[in-house]
C-alpha positions as CSV (number, residue, x, y, z in Angstrom):
1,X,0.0,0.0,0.0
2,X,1.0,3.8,-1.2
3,X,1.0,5.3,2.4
4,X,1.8,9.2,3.0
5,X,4.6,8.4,4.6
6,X,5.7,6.4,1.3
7,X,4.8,8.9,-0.8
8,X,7.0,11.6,1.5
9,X,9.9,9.1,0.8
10,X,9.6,9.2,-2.6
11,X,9.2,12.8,-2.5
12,X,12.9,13.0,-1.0
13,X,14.1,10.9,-3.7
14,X,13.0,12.4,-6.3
15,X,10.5,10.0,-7.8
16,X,7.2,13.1,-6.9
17,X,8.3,15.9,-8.1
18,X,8.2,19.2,-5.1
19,X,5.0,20.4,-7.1
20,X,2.9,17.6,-6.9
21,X,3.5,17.3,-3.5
22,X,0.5,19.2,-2.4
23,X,-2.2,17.3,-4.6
24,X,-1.5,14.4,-2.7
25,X,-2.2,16.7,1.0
26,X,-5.8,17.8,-0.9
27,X,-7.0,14.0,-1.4
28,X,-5.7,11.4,1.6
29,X,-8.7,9.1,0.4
30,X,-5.8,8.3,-2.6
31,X,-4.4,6.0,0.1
32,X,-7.2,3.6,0.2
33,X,-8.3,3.7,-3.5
34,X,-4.5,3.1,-4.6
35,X,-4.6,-0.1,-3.5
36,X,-6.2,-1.8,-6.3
37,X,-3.2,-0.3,-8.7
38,X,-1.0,-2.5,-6.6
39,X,-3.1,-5.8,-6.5
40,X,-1.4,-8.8,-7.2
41,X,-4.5,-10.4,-8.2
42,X,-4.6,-10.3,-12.3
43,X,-7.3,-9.9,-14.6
44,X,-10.1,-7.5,-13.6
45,X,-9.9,-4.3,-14.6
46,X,-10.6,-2.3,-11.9
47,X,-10.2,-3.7,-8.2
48,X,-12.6,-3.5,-5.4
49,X,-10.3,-0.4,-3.8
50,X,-11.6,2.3,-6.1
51,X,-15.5,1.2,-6.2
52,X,-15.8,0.5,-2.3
53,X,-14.6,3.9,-1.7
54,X,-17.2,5.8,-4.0
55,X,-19.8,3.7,-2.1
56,X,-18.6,4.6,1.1
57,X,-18.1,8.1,0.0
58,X,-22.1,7.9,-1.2
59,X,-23.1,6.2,2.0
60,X,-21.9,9.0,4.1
61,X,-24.0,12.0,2.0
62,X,-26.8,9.5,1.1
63,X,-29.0,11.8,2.7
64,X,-31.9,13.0,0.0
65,X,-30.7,16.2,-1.5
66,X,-33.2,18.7,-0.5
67,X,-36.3,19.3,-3.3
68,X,-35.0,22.9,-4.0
69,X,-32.0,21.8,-5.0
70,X,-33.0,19.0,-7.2
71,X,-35.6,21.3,-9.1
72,X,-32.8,23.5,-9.7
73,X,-30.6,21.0,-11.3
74,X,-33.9,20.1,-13.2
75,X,-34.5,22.9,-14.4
76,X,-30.8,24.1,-15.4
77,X,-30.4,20.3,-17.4
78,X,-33.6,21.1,-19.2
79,X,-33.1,24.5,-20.2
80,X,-36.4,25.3,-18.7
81,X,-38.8,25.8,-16.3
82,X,-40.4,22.9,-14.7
83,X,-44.3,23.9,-14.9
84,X,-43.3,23.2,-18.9
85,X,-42.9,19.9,-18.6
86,X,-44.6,18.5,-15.0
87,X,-48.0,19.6,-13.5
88,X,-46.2,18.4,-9.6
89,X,-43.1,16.6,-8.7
90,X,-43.5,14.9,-4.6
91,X,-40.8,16.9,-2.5
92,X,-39.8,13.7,-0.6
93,X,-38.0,10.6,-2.7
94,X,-39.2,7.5,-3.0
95,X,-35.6,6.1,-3.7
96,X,-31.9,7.2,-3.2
97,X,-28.9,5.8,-4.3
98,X,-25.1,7.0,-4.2
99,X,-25.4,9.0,-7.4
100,X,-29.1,9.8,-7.9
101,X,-32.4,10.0,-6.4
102,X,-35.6,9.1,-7.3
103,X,-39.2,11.6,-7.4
104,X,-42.7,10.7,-7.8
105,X,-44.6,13.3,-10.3
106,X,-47.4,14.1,-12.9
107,X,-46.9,15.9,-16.4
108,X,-48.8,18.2,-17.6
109,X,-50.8,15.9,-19.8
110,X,-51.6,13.9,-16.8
111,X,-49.4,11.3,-16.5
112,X,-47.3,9.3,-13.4
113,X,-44.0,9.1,-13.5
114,X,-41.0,8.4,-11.7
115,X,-38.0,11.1,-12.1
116,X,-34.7,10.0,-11.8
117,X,-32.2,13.2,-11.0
118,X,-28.8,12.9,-10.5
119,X,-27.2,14.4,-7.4
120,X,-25.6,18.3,-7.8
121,X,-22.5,18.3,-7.9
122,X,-21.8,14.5,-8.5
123,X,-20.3,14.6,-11.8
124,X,-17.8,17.1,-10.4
125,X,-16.9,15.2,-7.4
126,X,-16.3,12.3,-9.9
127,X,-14.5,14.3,-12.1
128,X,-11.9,15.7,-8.9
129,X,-11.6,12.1,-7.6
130,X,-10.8,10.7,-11.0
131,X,-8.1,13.6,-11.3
132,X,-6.9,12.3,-8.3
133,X,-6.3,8.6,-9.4
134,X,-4.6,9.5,-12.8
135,X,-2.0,11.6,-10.7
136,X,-1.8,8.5,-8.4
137,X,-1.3,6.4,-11.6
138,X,1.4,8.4,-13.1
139,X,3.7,8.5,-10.0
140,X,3.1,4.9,-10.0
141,X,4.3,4.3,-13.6
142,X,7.2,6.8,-13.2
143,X,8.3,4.1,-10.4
144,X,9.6,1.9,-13.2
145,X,8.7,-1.5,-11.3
146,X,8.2,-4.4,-13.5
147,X,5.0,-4.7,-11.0
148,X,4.2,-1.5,-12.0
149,X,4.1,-2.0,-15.9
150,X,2.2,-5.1,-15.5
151,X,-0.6,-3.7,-13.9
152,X,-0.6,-0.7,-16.1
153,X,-2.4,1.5,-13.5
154,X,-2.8,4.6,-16.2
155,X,-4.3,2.6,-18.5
156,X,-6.7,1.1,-16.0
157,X,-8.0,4.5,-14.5
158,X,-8.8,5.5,-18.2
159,X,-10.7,2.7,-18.6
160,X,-12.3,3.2,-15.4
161,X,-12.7,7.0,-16.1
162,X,-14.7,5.9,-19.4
163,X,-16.9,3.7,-17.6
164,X,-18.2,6.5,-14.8
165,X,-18.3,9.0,-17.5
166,X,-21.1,6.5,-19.0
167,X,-22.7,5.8,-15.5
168,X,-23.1,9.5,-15.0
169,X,-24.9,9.8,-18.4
170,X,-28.8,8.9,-17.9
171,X,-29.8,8.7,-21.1
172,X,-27.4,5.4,-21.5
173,X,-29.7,4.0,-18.9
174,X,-32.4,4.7,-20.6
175,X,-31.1,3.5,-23.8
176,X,-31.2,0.8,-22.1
177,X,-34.2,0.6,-21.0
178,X,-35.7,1.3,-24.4
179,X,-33.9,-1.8,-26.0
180,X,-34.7,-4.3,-23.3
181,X,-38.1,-3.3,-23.4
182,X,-37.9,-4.5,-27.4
183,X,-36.8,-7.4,-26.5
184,X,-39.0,-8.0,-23.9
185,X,-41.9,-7.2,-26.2
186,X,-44.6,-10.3,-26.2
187,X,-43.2,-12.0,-22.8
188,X,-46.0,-12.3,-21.3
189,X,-46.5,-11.4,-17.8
190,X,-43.1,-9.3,-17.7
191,X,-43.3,-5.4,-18.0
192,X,-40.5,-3.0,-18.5
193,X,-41.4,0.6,-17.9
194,X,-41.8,3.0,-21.2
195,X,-39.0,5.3,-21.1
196,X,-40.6,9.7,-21.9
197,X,-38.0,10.8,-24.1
198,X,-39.1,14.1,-24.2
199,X,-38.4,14.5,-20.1
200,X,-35.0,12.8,-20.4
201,X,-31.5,13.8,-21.1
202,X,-27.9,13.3,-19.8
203,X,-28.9,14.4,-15.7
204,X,-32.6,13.6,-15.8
205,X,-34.4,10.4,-16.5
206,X,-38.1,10.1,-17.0
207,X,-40.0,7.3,-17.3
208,X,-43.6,5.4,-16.7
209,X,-44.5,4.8,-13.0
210,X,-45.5,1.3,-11.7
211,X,-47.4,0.7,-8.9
212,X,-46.8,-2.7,-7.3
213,X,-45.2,-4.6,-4.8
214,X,-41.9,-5.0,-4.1
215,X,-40.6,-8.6,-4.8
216,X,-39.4,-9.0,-0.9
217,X,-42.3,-8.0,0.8
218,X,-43.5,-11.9,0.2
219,X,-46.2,-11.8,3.2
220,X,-47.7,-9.3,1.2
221,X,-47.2,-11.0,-2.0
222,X,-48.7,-14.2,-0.6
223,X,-51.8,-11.8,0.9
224,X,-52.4,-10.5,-2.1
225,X,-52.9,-14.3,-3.4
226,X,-49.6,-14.2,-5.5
227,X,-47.8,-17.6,-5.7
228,X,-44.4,-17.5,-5.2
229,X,-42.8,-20.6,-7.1
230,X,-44.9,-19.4,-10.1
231,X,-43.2,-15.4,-9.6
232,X,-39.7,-17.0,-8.6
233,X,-40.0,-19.2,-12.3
234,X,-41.1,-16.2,-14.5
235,X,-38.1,-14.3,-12.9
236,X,-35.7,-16.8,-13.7
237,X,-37.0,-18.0,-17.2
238,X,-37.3,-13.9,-18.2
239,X,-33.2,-13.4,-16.9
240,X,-32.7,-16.6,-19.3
241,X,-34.8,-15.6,-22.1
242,X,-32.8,-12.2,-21.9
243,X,-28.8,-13.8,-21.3
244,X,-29.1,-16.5,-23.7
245,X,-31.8,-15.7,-26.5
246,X,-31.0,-12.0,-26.8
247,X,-27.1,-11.6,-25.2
248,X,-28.9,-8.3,-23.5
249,X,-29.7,-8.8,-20.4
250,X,-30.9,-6.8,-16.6
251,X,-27.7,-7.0,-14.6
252,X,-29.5,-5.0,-11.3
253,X,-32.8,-7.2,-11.0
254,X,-32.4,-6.5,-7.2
255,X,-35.7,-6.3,-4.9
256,X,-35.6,-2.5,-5.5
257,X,-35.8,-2.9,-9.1
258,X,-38.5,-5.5,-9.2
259,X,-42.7,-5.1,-8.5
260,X,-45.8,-7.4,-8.8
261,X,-48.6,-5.9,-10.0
């Protein structure tokens, strides 16, 4: 593990230059994140180090950012006001998650829908973090081990840099959800939310609402009259039909993702 105190050492010989010095006192989380440069393990591109510490870093501000601020970032990633577009938006969410949160509302032609808003400021703090790592990755590479070379740390943060950039881009998810959908298309019993276009771009997601009930509340399932071995075999023969006959699949059919209507 890259300590401080390592770093410091390598600062007196040499190997980070006097400037850089400082960018290493403005982000001390480097220390825990640089570990996966140094794994021995091979293969995967991007070790646990780097992803366990956004998700820690989300679990600490997880609280809901306040309605005020998310109608603001609404309204600046639409380029207008909200009345345009949505009759009511609910000020408290009915889901957050490290890098968005989740909003019950009506449009103005009437319709539910759930509003998926990234968090202010996310992509920056993304974009100051990922800064950080490619400095890390450098100084690493200027080190000249053989270990060093093989685990090509700069060319792993770019790749991992290209895949957040694509995370923090909703209308990929919503892609997405559009071409699953397609697929889905004639599976009967199985329903994949229509995706409003026209209330979506890169920060904001819009699409259908369901109501339902979620897939672990099973004493309500089972009050309801729903039978479970039949839901648990439509579940798994959908994920099937999906991997095998279309090679496009749902990889976050968690219990927060999945309602019975």
């Amino acid at each position: 593990m890259l300590t401080e105190r390592r770093v410091q050492q390598l600062a007196k010989e040499g190997v980070v230059p006097k400037a850089e010095r400082g960018r290493y006192e403005l982000a001390p989380a480097v220390q825990g994140d640089i570990r996966y440069l140094q794994d021995r393990a091979a293969g995967s591109a991007v070790q646990s180090g780097t992803i366990d510490y956004h998700v820690e870093k989300a679990r600490k501000t997880k609280a809901e950012a306040d309605i005020a601020e998310i109608e603001a970032a609404m309204e600046a990633a639409y380029g207008q006001k909200l009345d345009t577009l949505f009759a009511s938006i609910e000020p408290d969410p009915v889901g957050a998650a490290s890098i968005a949160q989740v909003h019950r509302g009506v449009t103005t032609d009437g319709r539910t829908v759930a509003i998926k808003v990234l968090r202010p400021g996310i992509r920056e703090r993304f974009a100051r973090d990922i800064q950080t790592y490619e400095w890390a990755a450098a100084h690493l590479e200027a080190m000249g081990s053989p270990e060093a070379r093989r685990l090509r740390p700069a060319l792993t943060i770019a790749n991992f840099k290209r895949w957040t950039l694509r995370e923090l881009d909703l209308r990929r998810e919503a892609a997405s959800a559009s071409e699953l959908a397609e697929a889905m298309r004639g599976t009967a019993r199985y329903m994949i939310p229509q995706v409003d276009w026209d209330r979506t771009n890169g920060r904001v997601m819009t699409i259908e609402w369901i109501d339902g009930i979620k897939i672990s509340r099973t004493e309500d399932l089972l009050a309801q009259g729903h039978d479970l071995a039949d839901l648990a075999e439509r579940l798994v023969l959908a994920f099937l039909k999906q991997a095998i006959s279309y090679g496009y699949f749902h990889a976050d059919m968690h219990q927060g993702n999945l309602f019975v209507k």
